[in-house]
C-alpha positions as CSV (number, residue, x, y, z in Angstrom):
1,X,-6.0,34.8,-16.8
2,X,-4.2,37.9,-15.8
3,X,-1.0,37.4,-13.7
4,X,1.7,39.5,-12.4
5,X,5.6,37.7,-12.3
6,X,7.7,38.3,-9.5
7,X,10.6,37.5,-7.6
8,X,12.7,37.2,-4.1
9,X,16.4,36.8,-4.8
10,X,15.6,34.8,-7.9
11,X,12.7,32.6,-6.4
12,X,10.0,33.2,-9.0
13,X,6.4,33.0,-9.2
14,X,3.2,33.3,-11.0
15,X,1.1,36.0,-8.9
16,X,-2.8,36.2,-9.5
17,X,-5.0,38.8,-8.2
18,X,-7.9,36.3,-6.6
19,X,-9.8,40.5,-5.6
20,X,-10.3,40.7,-9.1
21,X,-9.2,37.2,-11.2
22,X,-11.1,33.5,-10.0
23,X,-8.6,30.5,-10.8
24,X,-10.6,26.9,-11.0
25,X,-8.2,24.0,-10.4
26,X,-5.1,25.6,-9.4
27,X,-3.4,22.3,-9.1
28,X,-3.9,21.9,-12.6
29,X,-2.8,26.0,-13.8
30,X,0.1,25.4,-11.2
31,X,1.8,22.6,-13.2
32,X,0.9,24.5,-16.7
33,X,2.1,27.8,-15.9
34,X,5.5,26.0,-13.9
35,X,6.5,24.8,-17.0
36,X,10.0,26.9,-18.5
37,X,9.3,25.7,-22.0
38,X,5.4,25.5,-22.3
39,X,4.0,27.9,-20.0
40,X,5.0,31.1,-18.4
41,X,8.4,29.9,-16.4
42,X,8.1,29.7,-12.3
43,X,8.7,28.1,-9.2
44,X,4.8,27.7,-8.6
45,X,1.2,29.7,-8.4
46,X,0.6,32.2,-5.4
47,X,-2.7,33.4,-5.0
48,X,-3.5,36.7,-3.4
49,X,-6.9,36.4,-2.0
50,X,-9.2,38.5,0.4
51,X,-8.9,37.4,4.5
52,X,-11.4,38.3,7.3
53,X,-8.6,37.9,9.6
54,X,-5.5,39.6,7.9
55,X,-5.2,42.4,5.2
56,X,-4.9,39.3,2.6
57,X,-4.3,35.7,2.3
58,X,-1.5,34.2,0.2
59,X,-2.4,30.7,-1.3
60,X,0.6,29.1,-2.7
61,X,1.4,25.7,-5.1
62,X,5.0,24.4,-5.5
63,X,5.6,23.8,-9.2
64,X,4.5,20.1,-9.0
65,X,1.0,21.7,-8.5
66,X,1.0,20.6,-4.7
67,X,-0.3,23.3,-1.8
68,X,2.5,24.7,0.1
69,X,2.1,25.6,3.9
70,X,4.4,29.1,3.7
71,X,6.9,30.9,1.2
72,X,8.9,33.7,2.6
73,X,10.4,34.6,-0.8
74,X,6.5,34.4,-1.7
75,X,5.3,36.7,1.1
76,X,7.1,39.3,0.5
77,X,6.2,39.7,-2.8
78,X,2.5,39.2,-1.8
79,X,3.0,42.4,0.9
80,X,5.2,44.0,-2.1
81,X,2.1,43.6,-4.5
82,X,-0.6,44.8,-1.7
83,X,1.1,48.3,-1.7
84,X,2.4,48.9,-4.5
85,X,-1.0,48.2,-6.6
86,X,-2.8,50.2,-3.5
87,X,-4.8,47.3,-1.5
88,X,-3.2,48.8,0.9
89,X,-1.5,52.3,2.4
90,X,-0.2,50.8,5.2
91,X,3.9,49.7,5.6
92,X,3.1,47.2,8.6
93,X,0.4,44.7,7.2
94,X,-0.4,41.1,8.1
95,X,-0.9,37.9,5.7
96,X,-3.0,35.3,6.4
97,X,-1.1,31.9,5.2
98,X,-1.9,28.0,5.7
99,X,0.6,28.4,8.9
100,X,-0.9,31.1,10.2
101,X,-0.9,34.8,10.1
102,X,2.7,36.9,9.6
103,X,3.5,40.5,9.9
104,X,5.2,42.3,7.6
105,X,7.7,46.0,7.3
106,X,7.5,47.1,4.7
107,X,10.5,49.6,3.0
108,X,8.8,51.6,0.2
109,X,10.8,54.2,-1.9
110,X,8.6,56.4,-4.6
111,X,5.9,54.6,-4.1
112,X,6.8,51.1,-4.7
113,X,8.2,48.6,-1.9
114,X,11.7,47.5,-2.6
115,X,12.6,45.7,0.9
116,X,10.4,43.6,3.4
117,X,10.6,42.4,6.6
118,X,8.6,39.0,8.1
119,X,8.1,38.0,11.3
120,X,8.2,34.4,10.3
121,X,7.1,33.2,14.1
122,X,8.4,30.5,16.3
123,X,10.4,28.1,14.8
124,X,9.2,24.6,15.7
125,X,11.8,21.9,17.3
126,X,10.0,18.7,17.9
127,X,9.8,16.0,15.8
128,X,5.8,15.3,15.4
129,X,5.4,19.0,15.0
130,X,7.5,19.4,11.8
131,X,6.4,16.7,11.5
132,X,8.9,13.9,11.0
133,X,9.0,10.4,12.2
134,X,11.1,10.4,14.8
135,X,11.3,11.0,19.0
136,X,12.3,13.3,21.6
137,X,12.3,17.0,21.9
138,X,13.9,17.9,18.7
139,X,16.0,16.6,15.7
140,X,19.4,18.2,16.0
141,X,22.5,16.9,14.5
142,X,21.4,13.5,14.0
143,X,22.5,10.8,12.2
144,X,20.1,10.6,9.1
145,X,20.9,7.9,6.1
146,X,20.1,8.6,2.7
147,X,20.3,6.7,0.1
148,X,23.3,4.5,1.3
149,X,25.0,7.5,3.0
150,X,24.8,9.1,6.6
151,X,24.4,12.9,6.7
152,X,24.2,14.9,10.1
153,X,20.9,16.7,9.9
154,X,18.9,19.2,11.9
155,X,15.4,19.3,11.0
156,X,13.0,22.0,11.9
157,X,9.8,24.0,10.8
158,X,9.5,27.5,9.9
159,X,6.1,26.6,8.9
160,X,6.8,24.5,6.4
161,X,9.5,21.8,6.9
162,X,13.5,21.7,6.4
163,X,16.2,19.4,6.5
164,X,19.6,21.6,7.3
165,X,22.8,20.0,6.4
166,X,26.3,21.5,7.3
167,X,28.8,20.9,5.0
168,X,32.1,21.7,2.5
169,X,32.4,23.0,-0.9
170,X,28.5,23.0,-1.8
171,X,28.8,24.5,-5.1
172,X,30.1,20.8,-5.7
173,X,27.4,19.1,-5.0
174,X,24.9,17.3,-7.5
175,X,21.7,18.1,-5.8
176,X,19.6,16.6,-8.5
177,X,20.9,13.5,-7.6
178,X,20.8,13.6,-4.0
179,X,17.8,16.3,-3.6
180,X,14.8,13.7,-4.3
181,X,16.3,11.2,-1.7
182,X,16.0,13.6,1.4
183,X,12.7,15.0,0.0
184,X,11.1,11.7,-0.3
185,X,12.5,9.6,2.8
186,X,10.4,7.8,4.5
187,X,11.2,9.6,7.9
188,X,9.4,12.7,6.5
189,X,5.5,12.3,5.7
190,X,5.1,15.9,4.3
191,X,8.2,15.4,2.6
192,X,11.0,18.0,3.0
193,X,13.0,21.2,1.5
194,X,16.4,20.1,2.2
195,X,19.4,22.8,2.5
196,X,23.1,22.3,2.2
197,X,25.0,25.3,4.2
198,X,28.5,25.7,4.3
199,X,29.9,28.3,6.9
200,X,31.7,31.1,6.3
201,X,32.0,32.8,9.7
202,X,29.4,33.3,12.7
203,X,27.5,35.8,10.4
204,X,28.0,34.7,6.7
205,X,26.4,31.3,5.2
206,X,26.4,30.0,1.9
207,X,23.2,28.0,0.9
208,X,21.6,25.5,-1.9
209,X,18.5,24.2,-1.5
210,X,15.9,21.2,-2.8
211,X,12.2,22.3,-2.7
212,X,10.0,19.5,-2.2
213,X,7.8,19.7,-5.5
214,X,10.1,22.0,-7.6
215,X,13.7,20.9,-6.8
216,X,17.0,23.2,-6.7
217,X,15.8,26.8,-6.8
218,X,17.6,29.8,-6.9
219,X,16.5,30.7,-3.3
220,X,14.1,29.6,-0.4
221,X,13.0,32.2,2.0
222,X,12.2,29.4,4.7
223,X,15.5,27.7,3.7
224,X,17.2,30.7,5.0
225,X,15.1,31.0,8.1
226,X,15.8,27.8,8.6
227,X,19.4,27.7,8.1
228,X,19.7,30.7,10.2
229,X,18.0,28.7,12.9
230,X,20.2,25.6,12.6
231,X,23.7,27.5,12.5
232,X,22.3,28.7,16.0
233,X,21.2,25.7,17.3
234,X,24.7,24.1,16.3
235,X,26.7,27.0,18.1
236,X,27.8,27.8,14.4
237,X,26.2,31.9,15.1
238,X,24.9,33.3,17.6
239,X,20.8,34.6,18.8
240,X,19.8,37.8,18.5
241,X,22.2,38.2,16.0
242,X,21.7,39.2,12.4
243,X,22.8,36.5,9.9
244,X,23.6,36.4,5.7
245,X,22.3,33.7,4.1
246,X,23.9,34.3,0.6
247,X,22.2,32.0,-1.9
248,X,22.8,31.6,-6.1
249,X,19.5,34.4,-6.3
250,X,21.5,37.2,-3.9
251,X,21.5,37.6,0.0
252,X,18.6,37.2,2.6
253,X,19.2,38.3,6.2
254,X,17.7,36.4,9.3
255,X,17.9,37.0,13.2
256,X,16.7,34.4,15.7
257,X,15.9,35.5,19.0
258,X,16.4,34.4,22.1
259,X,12.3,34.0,22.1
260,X,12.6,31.2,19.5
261,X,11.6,33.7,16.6
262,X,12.5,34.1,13.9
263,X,12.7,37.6,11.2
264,X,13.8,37.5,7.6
265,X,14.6,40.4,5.6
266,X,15.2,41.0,1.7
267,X,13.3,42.1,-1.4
268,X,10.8,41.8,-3.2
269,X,10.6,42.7,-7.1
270,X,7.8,42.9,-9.6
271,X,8.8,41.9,-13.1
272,X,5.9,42.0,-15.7
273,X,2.5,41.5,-15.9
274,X,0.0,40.0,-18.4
275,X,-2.5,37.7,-19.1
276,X,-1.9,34.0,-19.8
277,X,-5.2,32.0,-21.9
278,X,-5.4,28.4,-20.2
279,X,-6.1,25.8,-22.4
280,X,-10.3,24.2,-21.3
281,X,-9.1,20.7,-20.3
282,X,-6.4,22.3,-17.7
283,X,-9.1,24.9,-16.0
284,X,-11.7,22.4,-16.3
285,X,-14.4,24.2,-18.3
């Protein structure tokens, strides 16, 4: 299998070309090629197949091998990929993804993209569309018990569902402990990426976050949005402003409008390519 690896402020992936490459059982080649010590090393698969609605269609697994609805680390890499390997000419393209289709700016320099910009839509407030179990209009700093302890939470969607925490001294925090309990509570059915922000000032966050199906990663493109969008919410920054989400992979930067949109920028970065042989009892042959 032929694959290319890349990046978003540290949150890698497995790329494969689905215009040239067929994957059987990506489930299965997710949790193989995941693997840091067995396999190639990622966060998860993304698949970069052909759409009849948009100029591709981005198909992404979590490490655990489990279909994600959106990536916006992942996206931009997809729209990075699309030019710089001539799919397409364009700099504004669209993406077809499992929550619908996003436009993308793209910033190229000798040819290759080194900056993107997504229109990650509206961000959703209330509860059954996230979805979690809960009533009302939205979720926003609510009590929320975990494991023993409360937490103030706002949870939203930015396609794919979050948990935002506000809080002190993050680098502190043992999130492999605490992570699976907020991903798995019972409150969320899809289970949840969770993100503890501290904040610096109205335009300057500092983020970690728990994936559902991977666990701490080094940077979450929704988790940002999604941040972004709480810090507003809470009267922490303000709309139509841009905010810096600084996370352990670098710095993404987010604006949501007064429109209930959201746009995250940052870059995208191609790191090798190759080919990968997939042992017959993973790809089912």
């Amino acid at each position: 299998m032929k694959f290319t690896k890349m990046h978003g402020t540290g949150n890698d992936y497995v790329y494969v070309d689905l215009f040239e490459e067929t994957v059987n059982n990506p489930e299965n080649v997710t949790r193989f090629i995941s693997d840091r010590h067995f396999g190639i090393g990622a966060d998860g698969l993304i698949l970069i197949a052909p759409s009849e609605t948009a100029d591709c269609r981005m198909i992404m697994y979590n490490a655990d091998g489990l279909e994600g609805e959106m990536c916006g680390n992942g996206i931009r890499c997809v729209a990075k990929y699309m030019y710089d390997h001539g799919r397409v000419n364009r700099t504004n393209i669209s993406i077809d993804t499992k929550s619908g289709i996003k436009y993308l700016d793209l910033e190229a320099d000798s040819g290759k993209v080194r900056q993107v910009t997504v229109d990650m839509g509206e961000v959703r407030l209330i509860p059954k569309e996230i979805p979690i179990l809960a009533e009302g209009e939205s979720f926003i700093a609510q009590p929320l018990e975990v494991e023993g302890t409360t937490y103030t939470v706002t949870c939203l969607s930015v396609g794919n569902p979050h948990c935002v925490i506000f809080t002190e001294r993050i680098d502190e925090i043992d999130l492999d402990t605490i992570g699976p309990g907020f991903e798995h509570h019972p409150m969320f059915p899809n289970r949840i990426n969770a993100e503890f922000v501290e904040v610096t000032d109205r335009h300057n966050l500092n983020m970690r976050v728990w994936e559902r199906g991977t666990g701490e990663t080094a940077s979450c493109g929704t988790g940002t949005c999604a941040a972004a969008a709480a810090a507003v919410l809470n009267g922490f920054c303000g709309r139509n402003e841009e905010i810096a989400v600084h996370i352990p992979g670098g710095v993404l930067y987010d604006t949501y409008f007064d429109s209930g949109k959201i746009t995250m920028k940052g870059p995208a970065v191609e790191v090798y390519q190759g080919s990968i042989e997939i042992p017959g009892h993973i790809y089912g042959k």
